[in-house]
N, C-alpha and C positions, 0 to 999 in steps of 0.2 A: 297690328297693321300687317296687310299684306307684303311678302316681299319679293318682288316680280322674280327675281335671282338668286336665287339664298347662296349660290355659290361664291359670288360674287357682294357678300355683306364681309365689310372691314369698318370695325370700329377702335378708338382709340383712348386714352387716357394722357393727360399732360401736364402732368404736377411738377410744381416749381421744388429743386433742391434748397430753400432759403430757413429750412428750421423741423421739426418733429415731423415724422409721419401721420398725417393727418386723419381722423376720422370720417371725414369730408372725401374721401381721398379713398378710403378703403370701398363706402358705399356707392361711388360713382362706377369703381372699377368692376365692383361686385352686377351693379345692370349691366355693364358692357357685356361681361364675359358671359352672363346669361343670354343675353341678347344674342351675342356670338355664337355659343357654344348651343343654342336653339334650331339657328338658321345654319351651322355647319361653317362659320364664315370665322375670322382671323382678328384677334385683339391685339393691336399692336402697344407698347409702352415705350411713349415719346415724353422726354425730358428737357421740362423750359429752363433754361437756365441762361437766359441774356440776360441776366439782373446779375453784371461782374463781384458786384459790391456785396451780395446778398447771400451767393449762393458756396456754399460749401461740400465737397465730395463726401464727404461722413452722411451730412443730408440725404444724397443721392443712397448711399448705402443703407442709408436706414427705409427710406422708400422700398427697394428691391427685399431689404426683410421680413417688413412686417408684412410687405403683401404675398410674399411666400410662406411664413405662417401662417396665415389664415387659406395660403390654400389658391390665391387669386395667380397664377401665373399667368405668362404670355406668351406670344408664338413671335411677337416678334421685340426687338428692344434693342437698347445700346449693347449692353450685354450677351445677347447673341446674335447679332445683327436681322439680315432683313433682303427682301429686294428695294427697301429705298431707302439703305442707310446711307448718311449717319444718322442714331437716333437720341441725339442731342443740338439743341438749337444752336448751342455755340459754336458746334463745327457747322454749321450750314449756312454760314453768313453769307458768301459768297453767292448764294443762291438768291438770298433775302436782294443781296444787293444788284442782282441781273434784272428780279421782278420790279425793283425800284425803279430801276434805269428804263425798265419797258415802258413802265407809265410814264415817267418823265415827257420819255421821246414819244411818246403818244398823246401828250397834251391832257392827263385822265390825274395827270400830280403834278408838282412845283416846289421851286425850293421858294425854304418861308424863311427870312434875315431876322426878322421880330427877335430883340431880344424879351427876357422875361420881363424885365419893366415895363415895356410896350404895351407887351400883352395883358401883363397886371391892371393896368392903364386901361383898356379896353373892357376889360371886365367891370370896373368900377362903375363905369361912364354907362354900363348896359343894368348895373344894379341901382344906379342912381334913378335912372329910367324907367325902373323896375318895367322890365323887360327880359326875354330868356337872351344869355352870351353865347351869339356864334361870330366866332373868325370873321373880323371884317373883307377877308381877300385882300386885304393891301398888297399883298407882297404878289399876287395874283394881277394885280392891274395896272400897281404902280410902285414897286422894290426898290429900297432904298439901295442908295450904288455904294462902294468902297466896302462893303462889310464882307467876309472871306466866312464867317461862321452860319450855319445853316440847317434847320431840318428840311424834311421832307412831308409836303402835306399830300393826303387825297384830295381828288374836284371832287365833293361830292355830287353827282347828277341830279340829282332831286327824281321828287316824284315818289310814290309808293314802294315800298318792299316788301314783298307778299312771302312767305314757306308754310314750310306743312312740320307742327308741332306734335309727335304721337301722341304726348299727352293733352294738349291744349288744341289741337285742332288750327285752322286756321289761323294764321295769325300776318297783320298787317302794321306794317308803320311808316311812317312821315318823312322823307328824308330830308324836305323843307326844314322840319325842326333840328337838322343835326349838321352843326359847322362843317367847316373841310378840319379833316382832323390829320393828325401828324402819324403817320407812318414809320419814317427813321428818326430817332433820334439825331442831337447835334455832334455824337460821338461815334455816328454812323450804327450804330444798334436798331434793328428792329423792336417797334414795340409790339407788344402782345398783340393787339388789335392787326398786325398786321404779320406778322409770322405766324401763328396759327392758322388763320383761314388759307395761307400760302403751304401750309404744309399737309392739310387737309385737303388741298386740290392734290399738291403734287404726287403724296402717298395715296393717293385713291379711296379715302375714307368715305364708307357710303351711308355713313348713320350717325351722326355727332350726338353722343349721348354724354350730357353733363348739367352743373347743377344750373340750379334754378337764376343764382347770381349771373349767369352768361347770357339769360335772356336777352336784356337789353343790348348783348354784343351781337348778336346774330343779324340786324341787317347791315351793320360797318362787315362784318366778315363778307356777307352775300356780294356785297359792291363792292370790293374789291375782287370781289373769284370771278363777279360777271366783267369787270374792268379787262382783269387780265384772262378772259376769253377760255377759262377751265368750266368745267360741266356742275354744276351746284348737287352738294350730297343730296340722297335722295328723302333722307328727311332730319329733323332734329328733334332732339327730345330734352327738356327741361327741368332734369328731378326737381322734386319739393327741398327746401332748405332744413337740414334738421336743426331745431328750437332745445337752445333750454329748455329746462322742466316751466319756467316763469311765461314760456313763451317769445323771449327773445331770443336775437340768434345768435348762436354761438361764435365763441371768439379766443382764441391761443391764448390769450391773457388773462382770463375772466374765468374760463370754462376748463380745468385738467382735463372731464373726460373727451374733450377732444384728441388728448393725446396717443395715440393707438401703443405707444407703450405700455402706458397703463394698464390694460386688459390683458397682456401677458404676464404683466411684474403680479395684478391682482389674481391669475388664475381663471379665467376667463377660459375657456375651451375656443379653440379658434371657429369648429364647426357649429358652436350655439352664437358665437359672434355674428359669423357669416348669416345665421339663420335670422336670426333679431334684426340685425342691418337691413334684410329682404321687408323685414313686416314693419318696418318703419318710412312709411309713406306708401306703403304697397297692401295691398290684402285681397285673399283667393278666392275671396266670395264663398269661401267654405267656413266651419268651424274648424279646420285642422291649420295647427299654430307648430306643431313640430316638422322640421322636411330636412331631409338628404340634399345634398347640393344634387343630385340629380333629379331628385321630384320636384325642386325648387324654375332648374329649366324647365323642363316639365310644363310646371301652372306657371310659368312667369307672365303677363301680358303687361304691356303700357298702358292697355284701357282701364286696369283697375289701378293706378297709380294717381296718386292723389293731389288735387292742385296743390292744396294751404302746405304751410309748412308742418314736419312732425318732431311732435316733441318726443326729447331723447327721454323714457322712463328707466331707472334703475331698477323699480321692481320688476318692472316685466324681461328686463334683461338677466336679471338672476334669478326669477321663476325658470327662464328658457334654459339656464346657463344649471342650474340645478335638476332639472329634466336629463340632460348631457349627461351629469356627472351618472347619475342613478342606474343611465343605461350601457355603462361602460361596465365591461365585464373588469374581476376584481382584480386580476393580474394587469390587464392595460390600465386601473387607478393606479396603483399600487407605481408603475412607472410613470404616470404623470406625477404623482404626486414628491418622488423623491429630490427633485430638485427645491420643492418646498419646504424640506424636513429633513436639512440636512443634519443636524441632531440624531437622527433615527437612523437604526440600520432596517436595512428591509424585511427581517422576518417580523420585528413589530409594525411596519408599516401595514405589512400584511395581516397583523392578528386587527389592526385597526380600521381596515376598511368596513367591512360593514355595517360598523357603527357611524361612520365618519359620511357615508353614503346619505344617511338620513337626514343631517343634521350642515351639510354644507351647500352654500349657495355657489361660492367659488375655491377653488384650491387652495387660496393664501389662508382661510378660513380652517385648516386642517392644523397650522401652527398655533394659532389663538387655542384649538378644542386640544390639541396635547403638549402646549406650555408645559403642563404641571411635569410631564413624565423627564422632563432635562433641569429645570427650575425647583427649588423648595421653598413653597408660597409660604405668607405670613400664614402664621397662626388665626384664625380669626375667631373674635369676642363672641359667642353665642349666649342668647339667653339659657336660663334654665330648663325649663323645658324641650330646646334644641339639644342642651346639653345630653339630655334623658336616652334620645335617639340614636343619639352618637353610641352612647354607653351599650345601647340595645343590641348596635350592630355591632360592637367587639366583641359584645359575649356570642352571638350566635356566628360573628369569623371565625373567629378563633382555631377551631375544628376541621374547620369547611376547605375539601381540596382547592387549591387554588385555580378556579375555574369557569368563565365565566356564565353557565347554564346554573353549577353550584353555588356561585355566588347568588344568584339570582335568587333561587327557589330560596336560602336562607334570609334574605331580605323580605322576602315576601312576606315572610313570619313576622317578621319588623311592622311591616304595613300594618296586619291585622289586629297588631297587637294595639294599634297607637289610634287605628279607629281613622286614622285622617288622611291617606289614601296615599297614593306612591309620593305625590312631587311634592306634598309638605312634609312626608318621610326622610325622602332624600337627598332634602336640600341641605341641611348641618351636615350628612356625610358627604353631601359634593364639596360643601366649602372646606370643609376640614382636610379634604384631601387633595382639591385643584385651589383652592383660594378663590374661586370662581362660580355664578350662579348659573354658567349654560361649562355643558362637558356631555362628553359621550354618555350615552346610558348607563345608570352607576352602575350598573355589572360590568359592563367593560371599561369603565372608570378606573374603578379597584382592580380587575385583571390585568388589564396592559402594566401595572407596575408591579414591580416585584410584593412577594405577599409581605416581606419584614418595612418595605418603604410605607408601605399603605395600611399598615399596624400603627406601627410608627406616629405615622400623623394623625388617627384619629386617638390613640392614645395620648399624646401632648395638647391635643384638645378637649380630650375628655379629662384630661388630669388623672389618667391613671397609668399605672407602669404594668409592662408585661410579664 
């Protein structure tokens, strides 16, 4: 999409502090700041938190983390302010409550006395009917007197509400079909529906990019900014929802890898993260599946961004995530990896990258492949003819500097002799010395541990003594 101003593009993000850092959460933020960081223009990070009940500051902290791990900063936020802080909902209520007051006194909202009963009542009477439930306006034509407790509804005007979707293009809807809806709560709280689109005018937000569940919110937001006389963003954009692998959409309860902890507890590289996030619901019309967060600006556009929803794949997240690891030089593994390994000091971290390079999809995947070198696996039952192989390779260790190109070349001797090629070779000496069928290359299997440990154990397997 064209953008008349580029200097003048401010886009936003507004997650609730009410539980984990969400995945949902990270990819919304990820197109803003592209989008942003494209057109030269400001990604603010604004924080809902009018839900008293729900929301917790650990929350809020865990938001500011994870999305600084991966990389996603902001130029503006509660945390460093802004020119329209505060950038939290809960301090801005006062503000909520001057735009309430304007409509009131404008005749454009009302207070509504209905209690829940009432309304519950209303509902019934319109399902019974089977008919759609909108607000009958009672309290709009005819309010019941003595009652002190109160929200506040929108008039909705009716008539059409027309904006311009970057991904979906035109888009129009009914406002016929949609009640007077409630704006404050009865506790004096704004609800979503109506602090957002209020904060979206007042901070200047010129491109509302968020997910695809907010569609149906976009023309309650528009009637209210055209209500209270503010200039309408100058477009919105609708990501796709990302899907379980089943095709259903995900959910905190049902689905961990919504959890963006997750992918740093599992070793996840934040920049193969970021990268996957982009190709999930998006793609460059090229064959190139690897990008730099700056080739990512780059080719980013809304036109190739896809209606349906995307389903989240784990392989292709750890083909991408594996890609990462491979092209990090071995000194920057070697420090990613040590908070994975704390067992290990770092000269064997380092004797271990190269093998670990090949053979890992994610970081936590480094502790599974050198278990054996802090642990002393079972023994395990080989048949006879495993037995044979075992045997084969103590006689030609035996001798052999402790080294992993020499340990190599003497196995190889091994292969040749047994006829049946490396990985039916090697597998009785993997187990016999990780207890495991997948481990680094058996030359650096047997190098990284000491030469008397890994005698040792193929010796108590072979049943013989040194």
């Amino acid at each position: 999409m064209v953008v008349p101003d580029a200097s003048m593009v401010r886009v936003r993000i507004a997650p609730s502090p009410t539980g984990f850092a969400h995945l949902g959460t990270a990819s919304t933020a990820l197109y803003n700041i592209l989008f942003a960081r494209a057109n030269g223009g400001t990604f603010a990070l604004r924080i809902d938190d009018t839900d008293a009940e729900r929301n917790r500051p650990e929350y809020e902290l865990l938001i500011y983390e994870s999305l600084r791990w991966l990389g996603l900063d902001w130029d503006e936020g509660p945390d460093k302010g802004g020119p329209y802080a505060p950038y939290r909902q809960s301090e801005r209520l006062d503000l909520y409550k001057q735009h309430a007051a304007q409509l009131l006194a404008d005749g454009k909202a009302y207070r509504c006395y209905c209690t829940p009963e009432e309304l519950d009542a209303e509902r019934k009477q319109a399902q019974a009917e089977k008919r759609p439930y909108k607000y009958s306006r009672r309290c709009l034509t005819n309010p019941p007197t003595g009652r002190a407790e109160f929200t506040v509804r929108f008039k909705v005007p009716g008539g059409e509400v027309k904006f311009k979707d970057m991904i979906r293009g035109d888009m129009s809807f009914d406002s016929d079909l949609i009640g007077d809806f409630i704006i404050v709560k009865s506790n004096g709280y704004p609800v979503y529906q109506f602090a957002s689109p209020v904060d979206d005018a007042v901070m200047k937000i010129s491109h509302v990019i968020r997910g695809e569940e907010h569609l149906s919110n976009t023309p309650y937001h528009l009637m209210l900014i055209d209500a209270l006389g503010y200039e309408r963003p100058t477009a919105y954009a609708h990501m796709p929802l990302i899907l379980a692998k089943d095709g259903t959409k995900m959910s905190k309860r049902k689905h961990p890898e919504t959890n963006l902890a997750l992918y740093r507890e599992q070793g996840y590289l934040p920049e193969a993260l970021i990268n996957y996030l982009a190709l999930l619901g998006w793609n460059p019309g090229t064959s190139q599946e690897i990008f730099t967060f700056d080739e990512l600006v780059q080719a980013f556009s809304f036109d190739r961004v896809q209606h349906a929803g995307a389903r989240f794949d784990w392989e292709k997240l750890n083909w991408i995530n594996g890609e990462y690891i491979r092209r990090l030089d071995d000194e920057e593994l070697v420090r990613r990896l040590q908070p994975f390994l704390p067992n290990l000091d770092e000269a064997t971290i380092r004797r271990a990258v190269p093998a670990l390079k090949t053979r890992m999809a994610k970081l936590a995947d480094a502790a599974t492949l050198l278990e054996y070198l802090w642990t002393n696996p079972p023994a395990p039952a080989l048949e006879p003819e495993a037995l044979e192989r075992v045997r084969a390779a103590i006689a030609v260790l035996n001798d052999v500097p402790w080294e992993q190109q020499a340990i190599h070349d003497s196995l190889m001797g091994v292969v040749e002799k047994s006829g049946l090629g490396p990985n039916k070779t090697f597998m009785p000496i993997r187990l016999a010395v990780t207890g495991k069928k997948i481990s680094p290359p058996i030359d650096y299997t047997l190098a990284l541990l000491p030469k008397e440990v890994a005698m040792s154990r193929l010796q108590r397997v072979a049943g013989v003594t040194a």
